[in-house]
C-alpha positions in Angstrom: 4.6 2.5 -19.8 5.0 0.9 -16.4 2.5 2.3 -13.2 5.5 3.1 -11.4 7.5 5.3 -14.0 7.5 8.9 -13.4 5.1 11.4 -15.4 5.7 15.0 -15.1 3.0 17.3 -14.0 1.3 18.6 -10.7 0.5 15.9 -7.7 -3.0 16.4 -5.9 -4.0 14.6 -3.1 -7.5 14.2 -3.6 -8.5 12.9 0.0 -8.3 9.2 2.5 -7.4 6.7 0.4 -10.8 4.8 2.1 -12.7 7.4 1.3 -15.2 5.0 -0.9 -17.6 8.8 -2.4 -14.4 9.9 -3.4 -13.3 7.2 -5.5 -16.7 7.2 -7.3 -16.7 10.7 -7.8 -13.1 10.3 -9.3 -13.9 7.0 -11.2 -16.6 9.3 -12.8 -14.4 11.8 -13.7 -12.1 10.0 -15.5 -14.9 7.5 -17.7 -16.6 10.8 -18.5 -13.1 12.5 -19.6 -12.6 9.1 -21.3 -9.7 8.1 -19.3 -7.8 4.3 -20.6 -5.8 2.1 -18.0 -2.7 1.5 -19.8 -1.0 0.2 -17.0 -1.4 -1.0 -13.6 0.7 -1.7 -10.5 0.0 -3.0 -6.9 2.2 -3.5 -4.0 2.0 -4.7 0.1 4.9 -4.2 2.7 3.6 -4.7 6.3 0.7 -2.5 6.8 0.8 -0.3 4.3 -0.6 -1.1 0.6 -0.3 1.3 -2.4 -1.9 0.8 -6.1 -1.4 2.5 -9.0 -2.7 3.2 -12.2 -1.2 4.8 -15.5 -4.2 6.4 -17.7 -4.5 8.3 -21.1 -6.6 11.0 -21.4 -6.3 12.3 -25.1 -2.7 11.0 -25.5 -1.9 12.8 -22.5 -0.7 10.4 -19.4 -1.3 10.7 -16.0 -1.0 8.7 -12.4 -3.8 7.8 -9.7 -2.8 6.0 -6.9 -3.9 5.1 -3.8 -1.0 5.0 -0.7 -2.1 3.9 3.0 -1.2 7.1 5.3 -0.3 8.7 2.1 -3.8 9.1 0.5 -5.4 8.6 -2.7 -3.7 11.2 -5.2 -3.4 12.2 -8.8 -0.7 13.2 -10.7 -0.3 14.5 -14.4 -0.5 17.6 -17.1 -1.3 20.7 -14.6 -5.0 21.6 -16.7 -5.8 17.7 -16.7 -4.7 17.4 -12.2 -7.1 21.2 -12.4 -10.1 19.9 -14.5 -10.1 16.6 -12.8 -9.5 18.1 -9.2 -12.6 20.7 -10.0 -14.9 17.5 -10.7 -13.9 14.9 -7.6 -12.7 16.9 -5.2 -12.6 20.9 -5.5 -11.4 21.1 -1.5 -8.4 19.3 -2.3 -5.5 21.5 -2.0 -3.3 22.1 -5.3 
């Protein structure tokens, strides 16, 4: 699966994409929930710069990228977004 194909499921923006506790906090989340990288994708057009990363979580797929002005942001199965949401961020609205 390519970074930049679609996968169905709820978007959550988690928070600044600069936001360096909240990546940790996320990165956490997923190694305990024993997330894989199956794919990864990384792009620049002027100022703005956006990564993004396919993962498996128990077969399921799922999206976290990482947009300038956009924020960093997860996107997947609804009770994956939740439980993951509930762990780095619970503020973030969904």
């Amino acid at each position: 699966m390519c970074a930049r194909e679609r996968i169905v499921g709820k978007k959550v923006v988690l928070g600044d994409e600069y936001d360096s506790a909240l990546r940790a906090k996320l990165r956490d989340a997923l190694r305990d929930l024993g997330a894989t990288q199956t794919s990864e994708w990384h792009g620049m057009g002027g100022s703005q710069e956006i990564a993004s990363v396919v993962l498996e979580i128990d077969g399921r797929r799922m999206r976290v990228e990482s947009e300038t002005y956009i924020g960093l942001w997860i996107n997947g199965p609804d009770d994956l977004v939740d439980q993951i949401v509930s762990i780095a961020n619970p503020d973030a609205v969904n």
